[in-house]
N, C-alpha and C positions, 0 to 999 in steps of 0.2 A: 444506564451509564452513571457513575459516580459523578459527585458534583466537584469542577475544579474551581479551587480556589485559588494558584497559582500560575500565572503564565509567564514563560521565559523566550524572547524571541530574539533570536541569533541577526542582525538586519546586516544583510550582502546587496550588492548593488544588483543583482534579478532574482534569486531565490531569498525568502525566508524561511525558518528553520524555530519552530516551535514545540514548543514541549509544554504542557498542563499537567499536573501536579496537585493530589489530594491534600487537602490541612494538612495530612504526616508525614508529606512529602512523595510519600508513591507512586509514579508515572501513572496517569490518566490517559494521554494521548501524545501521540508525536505524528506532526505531520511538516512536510515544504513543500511550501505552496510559492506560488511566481508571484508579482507585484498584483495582476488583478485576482486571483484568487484571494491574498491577505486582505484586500478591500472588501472583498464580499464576505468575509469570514468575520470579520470586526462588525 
């Protein structure tokens, strides 16, 4: 897996909405995750 350098997180009152991002800008990853999942992810 690439290494992210940038994280952008959308914050909704029960879903978050995350996107990772390589230095060049590249999508890495996208995921939504609920409030306990984003805790366990962090």
């Amino acid at each position: 897996m690439e290494e992210v350098t940038i994280i952008g997180i959308d914050l909704a009152k029960n879903v978050f909405q995350l996107h990772g991002a390589a230095a060049d800008g590249r999508p890495v990853f996208r995921k939504k995750l609920t409030r306990l999942q984003f805790q366990r992810f962090m």
